[in-house]
ROMI-739507 format. One record per residue: residue number from 0; x, y, z of N, C-alpha, C, O in turn. Coordinates in steps of 0.001 Angstrom, whole numbers, plus 500000, padded with zeros to 6 digits. Example, Ala and Ser with C-alpha at 12.3 -4.5 7.8 and 13.67 -1.06 7.14 Angstrom:
<pts>
PT,0,513190,494310,507800,512300,495500,507800,513200,496700,507800,514236,496681,508465
PT,1,512850,497750,507080,513670,498940,507140,512900,500030,507870,513409,501138,508039
</pts>
This chain:
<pts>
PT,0,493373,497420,478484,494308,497228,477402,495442,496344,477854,495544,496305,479080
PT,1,496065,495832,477381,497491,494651,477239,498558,495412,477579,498681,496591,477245
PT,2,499306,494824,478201,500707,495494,478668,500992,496228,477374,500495,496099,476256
PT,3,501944,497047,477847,502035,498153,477067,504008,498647,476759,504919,498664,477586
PT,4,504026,498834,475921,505530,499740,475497,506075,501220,475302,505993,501529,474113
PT,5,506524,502077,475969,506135,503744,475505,504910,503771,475201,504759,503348,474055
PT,6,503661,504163,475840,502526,504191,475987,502758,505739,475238,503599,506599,475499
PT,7,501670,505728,474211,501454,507217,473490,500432,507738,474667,499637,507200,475437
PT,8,500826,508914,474428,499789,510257,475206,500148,510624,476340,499259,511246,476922
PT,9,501137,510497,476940,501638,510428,478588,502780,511601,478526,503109,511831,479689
PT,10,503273,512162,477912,504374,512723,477553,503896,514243,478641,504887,514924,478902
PT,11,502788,514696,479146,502805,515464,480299,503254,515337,481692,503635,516163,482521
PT,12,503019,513420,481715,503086,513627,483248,504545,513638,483794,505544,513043,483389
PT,13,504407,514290,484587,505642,515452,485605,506014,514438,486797,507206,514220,487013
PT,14,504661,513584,487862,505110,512502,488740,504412,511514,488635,503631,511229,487727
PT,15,504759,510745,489900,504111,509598,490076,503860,509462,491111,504671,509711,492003
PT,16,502512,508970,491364,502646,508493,493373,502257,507166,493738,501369,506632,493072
PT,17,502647,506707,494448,502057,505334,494427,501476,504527,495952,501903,504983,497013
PT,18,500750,503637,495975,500327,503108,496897,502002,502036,497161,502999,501693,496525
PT,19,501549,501922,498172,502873,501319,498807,502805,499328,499397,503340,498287,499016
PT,20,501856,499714,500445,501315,498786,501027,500868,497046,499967,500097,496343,500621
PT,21,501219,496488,498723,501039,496068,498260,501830,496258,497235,502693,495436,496929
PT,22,501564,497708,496383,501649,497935,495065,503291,497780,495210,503875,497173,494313
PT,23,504047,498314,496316,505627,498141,496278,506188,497428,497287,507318,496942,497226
PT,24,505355,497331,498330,505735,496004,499201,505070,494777,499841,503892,494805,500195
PT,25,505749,493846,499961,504719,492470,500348,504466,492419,501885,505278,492492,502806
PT,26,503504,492316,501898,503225,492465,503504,503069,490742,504058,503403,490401,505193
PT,27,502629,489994,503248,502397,488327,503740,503522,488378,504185,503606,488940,505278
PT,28,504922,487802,503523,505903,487642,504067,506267,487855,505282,506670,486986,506055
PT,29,506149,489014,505516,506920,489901,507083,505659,489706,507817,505774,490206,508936
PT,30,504498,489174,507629,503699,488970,508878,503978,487116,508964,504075,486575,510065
PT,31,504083,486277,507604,504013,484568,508244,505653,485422,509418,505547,485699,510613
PT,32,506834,485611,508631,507680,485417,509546,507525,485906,510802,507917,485112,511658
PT,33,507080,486964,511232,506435,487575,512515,505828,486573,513159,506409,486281,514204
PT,34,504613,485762,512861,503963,484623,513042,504829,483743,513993,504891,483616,515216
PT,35,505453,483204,512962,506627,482169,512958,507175,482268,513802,507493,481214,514353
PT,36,507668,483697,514488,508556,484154,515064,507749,483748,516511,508141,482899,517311
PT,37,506619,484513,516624,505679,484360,517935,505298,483187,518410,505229,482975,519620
PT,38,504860,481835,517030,504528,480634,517346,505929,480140,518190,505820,479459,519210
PT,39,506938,480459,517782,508529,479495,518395,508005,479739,519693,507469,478885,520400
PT,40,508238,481330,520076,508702,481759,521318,507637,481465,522263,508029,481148,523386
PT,41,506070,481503,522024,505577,480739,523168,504785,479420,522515,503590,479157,522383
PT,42,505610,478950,522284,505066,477529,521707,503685,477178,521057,503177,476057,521058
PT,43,503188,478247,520533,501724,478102,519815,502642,477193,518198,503770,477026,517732
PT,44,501170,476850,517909,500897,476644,516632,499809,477109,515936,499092,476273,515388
PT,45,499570,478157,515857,498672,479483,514811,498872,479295,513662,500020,479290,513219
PT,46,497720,479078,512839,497716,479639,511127,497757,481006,511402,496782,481540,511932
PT,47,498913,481745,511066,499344,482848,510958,498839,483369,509212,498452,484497,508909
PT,48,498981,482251,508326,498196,483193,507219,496771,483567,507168,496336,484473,506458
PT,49,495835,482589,508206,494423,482637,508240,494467,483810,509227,493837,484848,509023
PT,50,495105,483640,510119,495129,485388,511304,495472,486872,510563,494900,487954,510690
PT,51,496567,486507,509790,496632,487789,508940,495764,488412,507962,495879,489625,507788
PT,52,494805,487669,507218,493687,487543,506646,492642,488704,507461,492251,489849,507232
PT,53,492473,487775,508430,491624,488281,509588,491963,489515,510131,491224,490462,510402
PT,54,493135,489399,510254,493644,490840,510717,493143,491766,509854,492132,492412,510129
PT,55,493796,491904,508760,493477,493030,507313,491732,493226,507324,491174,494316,507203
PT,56,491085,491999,507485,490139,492544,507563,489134,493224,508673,488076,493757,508340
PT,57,489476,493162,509681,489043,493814,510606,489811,495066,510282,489214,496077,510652
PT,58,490866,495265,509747,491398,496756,509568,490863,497408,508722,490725,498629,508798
PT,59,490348,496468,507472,489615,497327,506815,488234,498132,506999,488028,499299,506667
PT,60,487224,497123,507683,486181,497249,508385,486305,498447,509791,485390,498818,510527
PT,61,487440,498761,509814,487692,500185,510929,487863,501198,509831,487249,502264,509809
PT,62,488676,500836,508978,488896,502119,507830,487886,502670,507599,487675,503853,507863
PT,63,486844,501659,506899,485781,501937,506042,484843,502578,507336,483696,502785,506937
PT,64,484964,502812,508257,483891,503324,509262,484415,504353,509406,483634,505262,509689
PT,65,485565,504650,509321,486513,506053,509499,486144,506887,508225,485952,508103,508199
PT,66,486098,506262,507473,485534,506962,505506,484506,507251,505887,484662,508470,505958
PT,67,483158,507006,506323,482179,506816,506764,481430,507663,507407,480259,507999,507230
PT,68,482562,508117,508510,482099,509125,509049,481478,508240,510897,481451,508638,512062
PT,69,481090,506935,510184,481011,506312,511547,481531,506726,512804,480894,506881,513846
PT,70,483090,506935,512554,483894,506577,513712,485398,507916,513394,486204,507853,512467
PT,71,485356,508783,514281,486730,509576,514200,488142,509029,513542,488695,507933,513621
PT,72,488443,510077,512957,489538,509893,512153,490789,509432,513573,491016,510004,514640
PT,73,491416,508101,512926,492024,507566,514001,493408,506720,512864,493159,505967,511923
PT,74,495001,507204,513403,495590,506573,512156,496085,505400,512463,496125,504859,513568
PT,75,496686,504802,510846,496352,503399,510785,497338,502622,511681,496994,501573,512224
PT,76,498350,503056,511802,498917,502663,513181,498233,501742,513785,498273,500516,513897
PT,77,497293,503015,514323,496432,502907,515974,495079,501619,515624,494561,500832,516415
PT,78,494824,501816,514179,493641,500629,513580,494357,499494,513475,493704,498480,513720
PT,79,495536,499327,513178,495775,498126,513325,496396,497407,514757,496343,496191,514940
PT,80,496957,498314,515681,496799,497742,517350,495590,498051,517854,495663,497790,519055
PT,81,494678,498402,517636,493459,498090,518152,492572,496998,517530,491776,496364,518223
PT,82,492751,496753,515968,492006,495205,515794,493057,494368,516457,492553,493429,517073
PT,83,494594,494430,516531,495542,493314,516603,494716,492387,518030,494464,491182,518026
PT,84,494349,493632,519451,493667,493272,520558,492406,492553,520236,491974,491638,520938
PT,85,491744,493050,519005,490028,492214,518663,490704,490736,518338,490344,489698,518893
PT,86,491941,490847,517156,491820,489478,516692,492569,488572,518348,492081,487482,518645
PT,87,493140,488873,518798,493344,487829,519868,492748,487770,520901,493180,486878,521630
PT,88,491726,488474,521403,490471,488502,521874,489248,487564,521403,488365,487032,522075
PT,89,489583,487538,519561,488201,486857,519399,488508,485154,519353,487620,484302,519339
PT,90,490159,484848,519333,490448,483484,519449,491010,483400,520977,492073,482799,521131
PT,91,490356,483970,522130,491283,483427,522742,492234,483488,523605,492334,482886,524674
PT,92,493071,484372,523024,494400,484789,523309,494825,486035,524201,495874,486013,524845
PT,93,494051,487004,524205,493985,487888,524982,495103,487813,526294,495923,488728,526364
PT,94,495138,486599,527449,496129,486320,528263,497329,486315,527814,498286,486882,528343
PT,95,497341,485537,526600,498621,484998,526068,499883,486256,526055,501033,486069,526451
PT,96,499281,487705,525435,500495,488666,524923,500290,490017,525688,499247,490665,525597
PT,97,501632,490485,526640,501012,491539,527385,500929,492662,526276,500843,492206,525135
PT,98,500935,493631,526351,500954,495040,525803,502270,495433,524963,502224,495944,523844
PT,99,503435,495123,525655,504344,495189,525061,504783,494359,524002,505582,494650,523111
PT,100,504107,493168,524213,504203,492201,522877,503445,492240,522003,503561,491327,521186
PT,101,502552,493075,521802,501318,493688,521185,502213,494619,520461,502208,494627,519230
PT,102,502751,495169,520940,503248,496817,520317,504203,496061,519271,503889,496088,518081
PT,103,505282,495433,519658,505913,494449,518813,505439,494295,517566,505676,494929,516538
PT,104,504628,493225,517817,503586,492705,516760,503338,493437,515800,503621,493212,514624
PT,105,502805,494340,516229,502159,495687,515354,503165,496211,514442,502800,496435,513287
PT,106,504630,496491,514841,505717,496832,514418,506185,496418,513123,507058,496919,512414
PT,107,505053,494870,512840,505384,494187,511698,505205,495119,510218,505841,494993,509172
PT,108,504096,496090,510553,503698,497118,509350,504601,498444,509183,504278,499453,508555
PT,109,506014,498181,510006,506940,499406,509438,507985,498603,508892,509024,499195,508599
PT,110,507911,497210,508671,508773,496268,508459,508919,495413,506832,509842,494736,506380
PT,111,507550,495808,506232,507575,494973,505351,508689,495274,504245,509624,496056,504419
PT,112,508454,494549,503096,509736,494115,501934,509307,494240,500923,508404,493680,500301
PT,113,510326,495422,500623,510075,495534,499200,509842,493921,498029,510176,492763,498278
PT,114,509344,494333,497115,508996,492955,496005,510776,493388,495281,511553,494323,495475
PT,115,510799,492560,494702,512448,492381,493739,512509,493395,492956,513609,493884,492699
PT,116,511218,493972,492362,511689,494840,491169,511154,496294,491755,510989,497198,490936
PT,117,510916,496506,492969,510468,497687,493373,511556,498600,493294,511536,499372,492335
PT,118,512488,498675,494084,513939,499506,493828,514502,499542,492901,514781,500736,492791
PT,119,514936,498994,492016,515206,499013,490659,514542,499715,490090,515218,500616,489593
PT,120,513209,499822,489815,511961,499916,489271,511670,501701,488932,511508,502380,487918
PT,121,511729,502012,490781,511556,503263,491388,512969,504005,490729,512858,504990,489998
PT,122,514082,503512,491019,515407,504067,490590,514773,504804,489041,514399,505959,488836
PT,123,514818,503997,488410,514534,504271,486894,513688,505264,486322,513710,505985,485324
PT,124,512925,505055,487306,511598,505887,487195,511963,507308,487493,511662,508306,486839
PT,125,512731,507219,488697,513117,508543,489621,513729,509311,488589,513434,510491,488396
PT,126,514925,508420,487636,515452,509810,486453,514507,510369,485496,514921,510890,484460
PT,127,513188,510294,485786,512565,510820,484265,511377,511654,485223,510926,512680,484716
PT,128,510908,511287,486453,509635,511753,487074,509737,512211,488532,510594,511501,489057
PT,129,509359,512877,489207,509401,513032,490940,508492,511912,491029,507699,511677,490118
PT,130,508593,510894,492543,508211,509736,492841,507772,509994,494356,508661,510108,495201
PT,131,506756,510065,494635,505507,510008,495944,505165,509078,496292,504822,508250,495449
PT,132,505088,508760,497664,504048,507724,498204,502716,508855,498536,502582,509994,498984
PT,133,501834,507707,497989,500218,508492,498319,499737,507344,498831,499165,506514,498125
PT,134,499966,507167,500365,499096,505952,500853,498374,506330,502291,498412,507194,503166
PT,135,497754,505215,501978,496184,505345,503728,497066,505209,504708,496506,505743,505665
PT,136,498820,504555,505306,499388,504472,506130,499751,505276,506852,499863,506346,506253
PT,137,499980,505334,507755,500026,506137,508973,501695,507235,508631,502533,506760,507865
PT,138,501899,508363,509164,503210,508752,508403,504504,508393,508734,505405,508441,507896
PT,139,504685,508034,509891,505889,507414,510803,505940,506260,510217,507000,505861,509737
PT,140,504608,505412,510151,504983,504176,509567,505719,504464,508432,506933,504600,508579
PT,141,505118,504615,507059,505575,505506,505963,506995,505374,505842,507683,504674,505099
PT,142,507392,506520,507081,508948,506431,506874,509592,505306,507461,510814,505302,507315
PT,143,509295,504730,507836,509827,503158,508911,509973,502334,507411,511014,501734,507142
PT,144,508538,502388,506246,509038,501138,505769,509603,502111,504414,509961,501483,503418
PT,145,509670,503406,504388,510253,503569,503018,512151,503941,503749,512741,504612,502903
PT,146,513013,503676,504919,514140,503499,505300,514490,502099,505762,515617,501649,505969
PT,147,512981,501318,505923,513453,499594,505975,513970,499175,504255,515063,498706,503940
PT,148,513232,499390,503660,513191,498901,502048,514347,499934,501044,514649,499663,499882
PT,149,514932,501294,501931,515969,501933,500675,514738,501981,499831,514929,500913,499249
PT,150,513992,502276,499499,513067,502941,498729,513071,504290,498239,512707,505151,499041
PT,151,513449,504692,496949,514437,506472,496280,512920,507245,495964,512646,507613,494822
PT,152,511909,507454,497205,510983,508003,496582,511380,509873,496783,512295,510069,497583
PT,153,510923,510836,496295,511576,512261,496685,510545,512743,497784,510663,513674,498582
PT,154,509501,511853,497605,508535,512778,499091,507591,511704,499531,507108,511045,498610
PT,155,507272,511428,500603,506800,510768,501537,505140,511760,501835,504980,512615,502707
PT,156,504329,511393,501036,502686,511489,501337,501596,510519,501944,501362,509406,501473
PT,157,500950,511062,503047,500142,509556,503018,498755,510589,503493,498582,511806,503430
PT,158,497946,509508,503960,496495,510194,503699,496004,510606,505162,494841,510974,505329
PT,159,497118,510521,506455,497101,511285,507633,496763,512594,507150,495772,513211,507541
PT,160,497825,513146,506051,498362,514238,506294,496536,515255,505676,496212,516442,505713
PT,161,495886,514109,505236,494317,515169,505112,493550,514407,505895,492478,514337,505293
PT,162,493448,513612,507183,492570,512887,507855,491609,512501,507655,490675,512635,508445
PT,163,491497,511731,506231,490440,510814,505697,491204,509987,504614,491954,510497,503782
PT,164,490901,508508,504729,491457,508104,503583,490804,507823,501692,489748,507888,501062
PT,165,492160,507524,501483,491323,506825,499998,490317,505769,499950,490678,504659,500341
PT,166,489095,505920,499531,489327,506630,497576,488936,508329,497721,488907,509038,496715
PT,167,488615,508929,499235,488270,509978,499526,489065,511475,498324,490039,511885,498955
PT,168,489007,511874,497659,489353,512877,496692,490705,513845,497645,491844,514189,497326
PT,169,489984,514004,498742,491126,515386,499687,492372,513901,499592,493400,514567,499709
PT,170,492822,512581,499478,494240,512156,499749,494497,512507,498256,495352,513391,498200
PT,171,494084,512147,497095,494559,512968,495832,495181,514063,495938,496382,514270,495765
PT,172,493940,515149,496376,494760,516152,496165,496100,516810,497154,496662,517884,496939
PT,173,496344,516049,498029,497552,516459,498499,498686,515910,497474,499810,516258,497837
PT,174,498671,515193,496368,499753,515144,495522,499832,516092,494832,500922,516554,494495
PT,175,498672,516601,494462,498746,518156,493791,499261,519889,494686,499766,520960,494348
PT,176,498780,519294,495834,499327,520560,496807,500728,520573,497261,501456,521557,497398
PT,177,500974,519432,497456,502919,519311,498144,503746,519053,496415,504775,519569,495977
PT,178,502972,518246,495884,504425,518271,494615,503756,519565,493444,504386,519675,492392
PT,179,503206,519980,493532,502827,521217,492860,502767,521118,490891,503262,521751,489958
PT,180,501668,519691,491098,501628,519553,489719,499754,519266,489428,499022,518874,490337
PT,181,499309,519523,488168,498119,519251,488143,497951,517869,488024,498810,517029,487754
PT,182,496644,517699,488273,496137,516429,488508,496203,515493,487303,496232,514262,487336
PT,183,496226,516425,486054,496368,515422,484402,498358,515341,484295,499089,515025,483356
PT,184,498589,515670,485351,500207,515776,484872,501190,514188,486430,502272,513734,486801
PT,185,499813,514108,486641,500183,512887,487972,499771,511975,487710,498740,512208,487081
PT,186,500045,510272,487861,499726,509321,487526,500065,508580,489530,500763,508512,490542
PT,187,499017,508276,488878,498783,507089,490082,499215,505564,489958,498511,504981,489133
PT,188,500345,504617,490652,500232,503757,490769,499957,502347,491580,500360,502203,492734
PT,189,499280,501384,490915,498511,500822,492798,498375,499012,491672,498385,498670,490489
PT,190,498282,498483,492822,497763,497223,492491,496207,497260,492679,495556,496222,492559
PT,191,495680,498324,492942,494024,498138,493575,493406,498664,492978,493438,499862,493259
PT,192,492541,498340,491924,491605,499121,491468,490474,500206,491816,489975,501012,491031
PT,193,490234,500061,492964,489537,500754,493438,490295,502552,493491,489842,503660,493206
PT,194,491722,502017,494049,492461,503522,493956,492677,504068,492819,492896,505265,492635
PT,195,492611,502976,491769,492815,503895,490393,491762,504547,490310,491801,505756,490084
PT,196,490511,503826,490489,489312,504575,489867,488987,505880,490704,488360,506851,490281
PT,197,489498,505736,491897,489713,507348,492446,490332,508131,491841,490062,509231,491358
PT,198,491289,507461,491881,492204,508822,491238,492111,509556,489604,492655,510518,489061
PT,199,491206,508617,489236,490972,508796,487688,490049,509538,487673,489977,510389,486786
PT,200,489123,509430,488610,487828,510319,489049,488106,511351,489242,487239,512137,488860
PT,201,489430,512052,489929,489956,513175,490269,490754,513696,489350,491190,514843,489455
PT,202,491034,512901,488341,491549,513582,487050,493143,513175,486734,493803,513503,485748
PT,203,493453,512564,487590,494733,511818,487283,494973,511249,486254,493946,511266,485574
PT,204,495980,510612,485616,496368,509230,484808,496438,507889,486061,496251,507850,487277
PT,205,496697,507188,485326,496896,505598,486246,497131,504806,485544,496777,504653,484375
PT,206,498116,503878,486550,498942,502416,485760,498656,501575,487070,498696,501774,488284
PT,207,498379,500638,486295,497587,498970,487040,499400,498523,486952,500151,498741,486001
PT,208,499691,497944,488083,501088,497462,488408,500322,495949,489167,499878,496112,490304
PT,209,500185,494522,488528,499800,493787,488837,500746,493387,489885,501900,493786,489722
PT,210,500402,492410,491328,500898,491846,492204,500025,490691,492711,499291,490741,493697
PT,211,500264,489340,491658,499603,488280,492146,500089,487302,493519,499439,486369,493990
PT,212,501262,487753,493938,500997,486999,495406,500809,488424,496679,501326,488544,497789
PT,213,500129,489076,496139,499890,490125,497032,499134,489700,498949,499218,490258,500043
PT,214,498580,488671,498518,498092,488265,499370,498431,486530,499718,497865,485806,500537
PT,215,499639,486180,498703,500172,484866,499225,500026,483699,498456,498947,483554,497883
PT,216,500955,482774,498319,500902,481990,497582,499184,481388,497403,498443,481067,498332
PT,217,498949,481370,496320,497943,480190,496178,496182,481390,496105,495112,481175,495535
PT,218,496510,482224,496707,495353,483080,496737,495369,483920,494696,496257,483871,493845
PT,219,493926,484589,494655,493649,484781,492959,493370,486830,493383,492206,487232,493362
PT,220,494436,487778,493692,493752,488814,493679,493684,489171,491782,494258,488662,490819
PT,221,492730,490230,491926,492147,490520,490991,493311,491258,489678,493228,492481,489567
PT,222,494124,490676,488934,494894,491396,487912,494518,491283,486538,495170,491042,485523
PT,223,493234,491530,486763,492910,491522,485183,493455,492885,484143,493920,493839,484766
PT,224,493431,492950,483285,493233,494306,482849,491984,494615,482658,490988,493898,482761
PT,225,492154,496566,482158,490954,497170,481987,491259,498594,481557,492088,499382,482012
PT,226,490376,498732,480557,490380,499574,478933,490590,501157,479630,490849,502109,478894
PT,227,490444,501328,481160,490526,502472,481102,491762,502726,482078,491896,503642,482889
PT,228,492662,501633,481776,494271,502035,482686,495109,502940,481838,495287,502755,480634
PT,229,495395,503502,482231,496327,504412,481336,497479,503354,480683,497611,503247,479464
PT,230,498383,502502,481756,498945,501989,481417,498648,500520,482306,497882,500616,483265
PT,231,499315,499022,481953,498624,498227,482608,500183,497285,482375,500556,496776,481318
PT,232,500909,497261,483723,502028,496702,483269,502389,495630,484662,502029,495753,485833
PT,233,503270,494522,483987,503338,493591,485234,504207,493754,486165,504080,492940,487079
PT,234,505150,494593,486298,505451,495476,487685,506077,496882,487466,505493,497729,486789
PT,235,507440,497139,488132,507628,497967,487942,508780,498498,486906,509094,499668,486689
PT,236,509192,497588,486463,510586,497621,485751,509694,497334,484306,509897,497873,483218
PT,237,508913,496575,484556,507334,497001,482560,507074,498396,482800,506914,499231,481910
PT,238,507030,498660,484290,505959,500202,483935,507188,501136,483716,506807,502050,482984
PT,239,508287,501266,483989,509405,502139,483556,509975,502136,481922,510594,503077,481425
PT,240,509613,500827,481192,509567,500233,479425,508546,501870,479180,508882,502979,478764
PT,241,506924,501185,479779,505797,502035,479591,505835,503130,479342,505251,503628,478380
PT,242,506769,503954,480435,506983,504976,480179,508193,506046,479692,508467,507229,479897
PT,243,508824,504773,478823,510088,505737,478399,511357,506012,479005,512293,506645,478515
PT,244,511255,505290,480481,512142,505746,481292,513385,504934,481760,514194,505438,482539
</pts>
């Protein structure tokens, strides 16, 4: 359905939880500058957006083996300094950064930035609903980037806290066990479809919060709409219109 205004039928839900990692903050940014930062200091010249690419996806490809059952539950922290060693291993680089500049590096994922209308957004929201993070991030991280960004969420959830991640059903229901609301009274928000359709599966509501440079100028992620979003709004200050708040 089309962006939306006071969306009829919603008048139960009690919170909100949301993916973070995208849906409320930009992660390109704080990794080119990280990049940027590393190319100065030992004089490389790295496509830092083609490495970050690479990065995410080797992180995902550990996740999805962790869902899997492949490979022990291991948090995302630790998945992303252990591909950080694959990706400069597989160009190369391995000599280049001891351990401690590794750890650094890594540091970039308690760092990222909020988008413009995220705080605002959340504020607004916060007077009408309790406001959750429900994300695959590690929980320290979590709090690193929801006290980097002033982010007014009332509780800090991520999918450590059931050692499997999304679209896995047990990270759902810890929004139902710590904020103590049913699953038709929680709405999920994410730029990723895939998490909606979890969470919709589990009985939630859900709002599509589009983020077309999610992955950087010039790239096409997927913001289409679709008939079964609860609500489908272009960030967060539409989805607070959406809902009355």
């Amino acid at each position: 359905m089309g962006k939306s205004r006071a969306v009829p039928g919603l008048g139960s839900i009690k919170a909100l939880t949301f993916d973070v990692q995208g849906t409320c903050t930009d992660f390109c940014g704080p990794l080119q500058r990280m990049g940027d930062a590393v190319n100065r200091a030992k004089g490389l010249s790295l496509d830092w957006g083609a490495l970050s690419a690479e990065w995410r996806g080797l992180y995902r490809a550990t996740l999805d083996a962790v869902i899997a059952g492949q490979r022990p539950f291991l948090r995302v922290d630790r998945i992303y300094r252990e591909t950080l060693d694959t990706l400069l291993d597989r160009h190369g680089l391995g000599g280049t950064f001891d351990a401690a500049e590794r750890d650094e590096m890594n540091r970039v994922w308690s760092r990222l930035e909020p988008w413009p209308d995220t705080v605002p957004g959340l504020a607004r929201l916060r007077r009408r609903f309790v406001l959750s993070t429900l994300s695959n991030t590690a929980m320290s991280t979590m709090v690193a980037v929801v006290k980097h960004g002033a982010l007014p969420f009332d509780a800090v959830l991520t999918a450590e806290l059931a050692r499997i991640y999304k679209p896995a059903p047990a990270v759902y229901q810890l929004a139902v066990d710590y904020l103590g609301f049913a699953p038709s009274e929680i709405m999920m928000v994410a730029c990723h479809k895939y998490d909606l359709a979890a969470a919709r599966a589990f009985g939630m509501r859900t709002a599509f919060v589009t983020r077309p440079l999610e992955f950087g100028p010039g790239e096409s992620p997927d913001v289409a709409p679709e008939d079964w979003f609860d609500v489908f709004a272009e960030d967060f200050l539409d989805l607070a219109d959406a809902l009355g708040a």
